[in-house]
DOPA-519773 format. One record per residue (C-alpha): residue in three letters; y, x, z. Coordinates in nm, 2 decimals. Each point is the difference from the previous one (the first is absolute). Last residue first. Layout:
<nodes>
<"ala"; <Y; X; Z>> ...
</nodes>
This chain:
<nodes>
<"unk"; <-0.45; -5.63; 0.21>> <"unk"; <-0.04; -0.41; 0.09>> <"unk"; <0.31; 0.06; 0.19>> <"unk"; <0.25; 0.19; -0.31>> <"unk"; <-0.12; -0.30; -0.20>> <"unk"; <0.10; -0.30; 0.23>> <"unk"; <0.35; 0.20; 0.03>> <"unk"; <0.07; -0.01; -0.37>> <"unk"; <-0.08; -0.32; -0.06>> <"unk"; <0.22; -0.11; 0.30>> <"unk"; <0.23; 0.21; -0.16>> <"unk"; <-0.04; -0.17; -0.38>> <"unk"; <0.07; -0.39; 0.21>> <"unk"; <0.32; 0.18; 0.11>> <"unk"; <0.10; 0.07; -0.35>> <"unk"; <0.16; 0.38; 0.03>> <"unk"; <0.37; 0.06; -0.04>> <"unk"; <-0.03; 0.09; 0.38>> <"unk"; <-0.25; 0.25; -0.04>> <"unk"; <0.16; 0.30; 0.05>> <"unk"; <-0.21; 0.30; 0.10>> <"unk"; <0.04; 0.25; 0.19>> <"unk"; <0.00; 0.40; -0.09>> <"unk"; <-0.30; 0.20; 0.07>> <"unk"; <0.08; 0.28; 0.11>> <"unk"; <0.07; 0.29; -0.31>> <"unk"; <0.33; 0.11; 0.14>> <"unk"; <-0.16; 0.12; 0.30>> <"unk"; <-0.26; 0.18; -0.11>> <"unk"; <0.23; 0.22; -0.24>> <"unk"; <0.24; 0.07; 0.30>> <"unk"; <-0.34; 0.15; 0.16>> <"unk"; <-0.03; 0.23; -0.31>> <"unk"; <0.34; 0.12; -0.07>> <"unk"; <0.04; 0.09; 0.40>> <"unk"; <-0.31; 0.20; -0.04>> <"unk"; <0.10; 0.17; -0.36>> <"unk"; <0.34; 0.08; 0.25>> <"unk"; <-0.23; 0.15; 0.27>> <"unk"; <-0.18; 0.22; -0.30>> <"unk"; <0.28; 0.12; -0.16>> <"unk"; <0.22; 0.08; 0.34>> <"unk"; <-0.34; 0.21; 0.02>> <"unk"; <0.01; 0.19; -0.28>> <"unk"; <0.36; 0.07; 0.04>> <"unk"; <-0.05; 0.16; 0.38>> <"unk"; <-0.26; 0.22; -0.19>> <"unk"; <0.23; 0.11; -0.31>> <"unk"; <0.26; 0.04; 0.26>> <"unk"; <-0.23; 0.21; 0.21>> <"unk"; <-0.12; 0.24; -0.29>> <"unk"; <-0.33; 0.00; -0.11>> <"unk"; <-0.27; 0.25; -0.01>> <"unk"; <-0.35; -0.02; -0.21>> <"unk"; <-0.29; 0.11; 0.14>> <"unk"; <-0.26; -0.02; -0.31>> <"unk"; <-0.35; -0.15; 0.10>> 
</nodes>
């Protein structure tokens, strides 16, 4: 295995890398949540429908 040497700015940088690609990544998981939904354009009698079906599942 080579032994390579590396300055501390090029460390410190590596790792202000890696905690912002962390910081990228959890914002990512939050933006993807499930978003509500709106069913009030919805035909009542189609929601009751809806909700028989999502029980018998």
């Amino acid at each position: 295995m080579m032994e390579q040497n590396y300055s501390i700015d090029e460390i410190l940088s590596a790792v202000d890398e890696i905690h912002n690609k962390k910081k990228d990544d959890k914002n990512k998981v939050h933006t993807t949540s499930p978003l509500k939904k709106d069913y009030s354009d919805v035909p009542k009698h189609t929601l009751k429908l809806i909700e028989e079906a999502e029980e018998t599942k």
